[in-house]
C-alpha positions as CSV (number, residue, x, y, z in Angstrom):
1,X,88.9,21.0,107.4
2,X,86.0,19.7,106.0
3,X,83.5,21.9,107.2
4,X,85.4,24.2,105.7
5,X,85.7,23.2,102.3
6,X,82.1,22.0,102.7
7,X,81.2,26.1,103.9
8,X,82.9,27.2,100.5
9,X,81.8,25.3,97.8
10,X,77.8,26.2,98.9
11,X,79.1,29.7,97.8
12,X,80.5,28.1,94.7
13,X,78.8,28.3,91.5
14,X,78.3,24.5,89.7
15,X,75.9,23.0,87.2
16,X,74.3,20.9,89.9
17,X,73.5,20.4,93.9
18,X,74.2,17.1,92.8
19,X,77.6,18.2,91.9
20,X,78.2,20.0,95.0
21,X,77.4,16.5,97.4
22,X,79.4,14.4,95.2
23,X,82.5,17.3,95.8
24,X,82.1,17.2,99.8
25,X,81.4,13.3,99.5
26,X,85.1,13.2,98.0
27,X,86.9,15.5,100.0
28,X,85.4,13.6,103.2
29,X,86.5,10.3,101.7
30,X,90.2,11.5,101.1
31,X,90.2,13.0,104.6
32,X,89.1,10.0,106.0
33,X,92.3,7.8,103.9
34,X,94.6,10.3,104.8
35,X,93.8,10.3,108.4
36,X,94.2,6.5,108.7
37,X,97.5,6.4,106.3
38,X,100.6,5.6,107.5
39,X,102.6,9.1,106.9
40,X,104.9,11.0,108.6
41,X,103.9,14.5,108.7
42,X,101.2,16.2,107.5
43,X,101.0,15.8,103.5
44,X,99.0,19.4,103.1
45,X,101.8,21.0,104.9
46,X,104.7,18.9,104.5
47,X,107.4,18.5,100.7
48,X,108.5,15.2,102.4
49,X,105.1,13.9,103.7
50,X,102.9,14.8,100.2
51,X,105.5,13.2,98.2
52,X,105.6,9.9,100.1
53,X,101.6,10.2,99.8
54,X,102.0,10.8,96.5
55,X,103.7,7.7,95.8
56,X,101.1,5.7,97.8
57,X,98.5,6.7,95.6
58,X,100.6,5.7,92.9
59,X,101.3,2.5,93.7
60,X,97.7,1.9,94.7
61,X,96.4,3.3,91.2
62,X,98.7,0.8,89.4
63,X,98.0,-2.3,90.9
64,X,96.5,-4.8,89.5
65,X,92.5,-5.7,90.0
């Protein structure tokens, strides 16, 4: 999926190549998380699955420190 995403945004226009590493640096990153998060289903594919993610992140963002 990565390679992917990676493929498209060189065809992309932004500001910066800069801009461009820091994208496919992020989108690596999340892929990584979400490959090693304990979810049942796939949370691009799956209602049930992106919600539960969703709520991960959520928690995560609002704790403390």
């Amino acid at each position: 999926m990565h390679a992917g995403y990676a493929a498209k945004l060189v065809t992309m226009t932004v500001s910066e190549d800069d801009t461009r590493v820091a994208y496919a640096c992020r989108v690596r990153q999340y892929l990584a998380w979400l490959a090693h998060t304990d979810i049942y289903g796939d949370p691009l594919a799956t209602p049930a699955a992106r919600d539960k993610l969703r709520g991960l992140m959520v928690s995560y963002w609002e704790a403390p420190g």
